[in-house]
Structures are given as C-alpha cells and as structure tokens.
C-alpha positions as a LaTeX table, in Angstrom:
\begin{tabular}{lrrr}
\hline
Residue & $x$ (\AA) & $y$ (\AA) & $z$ (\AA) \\
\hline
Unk1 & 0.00 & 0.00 & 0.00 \\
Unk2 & 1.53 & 2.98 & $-0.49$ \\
Unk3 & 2.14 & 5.98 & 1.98 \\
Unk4 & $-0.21$ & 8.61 & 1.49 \\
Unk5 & $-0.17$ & 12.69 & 3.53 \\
Unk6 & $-3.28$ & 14.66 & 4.17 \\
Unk7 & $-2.21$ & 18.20 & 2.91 \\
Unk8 & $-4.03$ & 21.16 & 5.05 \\
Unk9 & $-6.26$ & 21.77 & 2.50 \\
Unk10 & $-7.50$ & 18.07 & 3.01 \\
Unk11 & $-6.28$ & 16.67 & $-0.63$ \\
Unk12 & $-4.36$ & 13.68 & $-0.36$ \\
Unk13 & $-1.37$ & 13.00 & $-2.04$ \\
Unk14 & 1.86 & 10.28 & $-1.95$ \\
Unk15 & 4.43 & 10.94 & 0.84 \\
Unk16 & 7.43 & 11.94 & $-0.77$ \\
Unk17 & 10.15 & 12.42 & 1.67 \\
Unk18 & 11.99 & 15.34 & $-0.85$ \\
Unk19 & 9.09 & 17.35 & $-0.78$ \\
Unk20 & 9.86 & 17.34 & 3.43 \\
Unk21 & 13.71 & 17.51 & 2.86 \\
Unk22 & 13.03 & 20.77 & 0.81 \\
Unk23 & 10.61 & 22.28 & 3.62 \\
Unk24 & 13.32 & 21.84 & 6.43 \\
Unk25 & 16.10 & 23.35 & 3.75 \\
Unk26 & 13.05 & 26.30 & 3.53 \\
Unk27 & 12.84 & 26.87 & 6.72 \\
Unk28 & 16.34 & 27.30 & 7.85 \\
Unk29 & 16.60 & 29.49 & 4.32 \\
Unk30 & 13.63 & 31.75 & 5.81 \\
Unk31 & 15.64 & 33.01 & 9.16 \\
Unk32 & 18.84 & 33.00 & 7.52 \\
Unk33 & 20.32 & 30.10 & 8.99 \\
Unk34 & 22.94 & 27.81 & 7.19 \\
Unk35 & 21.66 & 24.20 & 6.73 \\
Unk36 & 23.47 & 21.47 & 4.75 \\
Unk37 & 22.42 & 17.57 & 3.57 \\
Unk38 & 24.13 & 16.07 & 6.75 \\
Unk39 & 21.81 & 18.05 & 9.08 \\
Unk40 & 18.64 & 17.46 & 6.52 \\
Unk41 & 19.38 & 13.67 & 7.04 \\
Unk42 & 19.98 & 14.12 & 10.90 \\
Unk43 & 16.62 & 15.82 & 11.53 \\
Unk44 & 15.10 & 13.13 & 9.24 \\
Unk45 & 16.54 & 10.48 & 11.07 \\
Unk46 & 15.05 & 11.59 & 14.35 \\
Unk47 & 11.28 & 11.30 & 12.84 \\
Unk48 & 8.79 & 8.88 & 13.08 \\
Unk49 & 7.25 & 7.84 & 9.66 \\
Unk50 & 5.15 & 5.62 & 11.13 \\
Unk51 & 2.71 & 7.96 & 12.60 \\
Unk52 & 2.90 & 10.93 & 10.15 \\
Unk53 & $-0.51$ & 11.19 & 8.39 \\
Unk54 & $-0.92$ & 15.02 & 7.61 \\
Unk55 & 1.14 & 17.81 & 7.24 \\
Unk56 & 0.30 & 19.22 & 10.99 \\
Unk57 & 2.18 & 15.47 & 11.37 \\
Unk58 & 5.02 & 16.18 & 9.66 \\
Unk59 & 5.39 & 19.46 & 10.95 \\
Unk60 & 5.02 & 17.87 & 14.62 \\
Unk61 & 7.65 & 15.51 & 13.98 \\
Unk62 & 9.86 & 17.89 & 12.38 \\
Unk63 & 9.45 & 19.67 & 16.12 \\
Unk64 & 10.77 & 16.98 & 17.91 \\
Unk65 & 12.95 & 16.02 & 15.81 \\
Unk66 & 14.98 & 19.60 & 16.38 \\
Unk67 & 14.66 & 19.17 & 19.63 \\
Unk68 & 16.67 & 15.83 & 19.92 \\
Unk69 & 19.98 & 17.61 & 18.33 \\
\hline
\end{tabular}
C-alpha cells in the first residue's frame, strides 16, 4: 500500500520524503540560517514515519525532531 499525507487543504497525495527535505532546507533558508544535507538527514533520522498522516504530522515531527539535536 503505499504511503499517502493529508495536505491542510484536506487533498491527499503520496508521501514523498523530498518534498519534506526541501521544507526543512526552507525553513532554515527563511531566518537565515545555514543548513546542509548532513543536518537534513539528521533531523530526518530523528522522525517517526510511522505515525505521520498530515502535514500538521510532519510538521510535529519535524518539532521533535529539532529538539533531539
């Protein structure tokens, strides 16, 4: 079966873990803060696939993911 994510506007669409490698890259981009592959993969590593089902998911995980470095 493959992995689906609710988006906030409640479409549904395949996970694709790029599109979520690109938001972190984003987000550092956004306050000016330097961010590399390495530390992409780090913060990736630290999440929880299993439980991610929406964005707000993601965005959770993405969190506590930070917080573990």
């Amino acid at each position: 079966m493959e992995r689906t994510i609710t988006k906030r506007d409640g479409t549904v669409e395949p996970f694709d873990i790029n599109k979520i490698k690109l938001a972190i890259y984003e987000s550092f981009n956004s306050i000016k803060e330097r961010c590399n592959a390495k530390m992409i993969d780090e913060i990736i590593a630290n999440m929880d696939f299993s439980a991610v089902v929406s964005v707000e998911d993601v965005q959770n995980q993405i969190e506590h993911a930070l917080m573990k470095l």
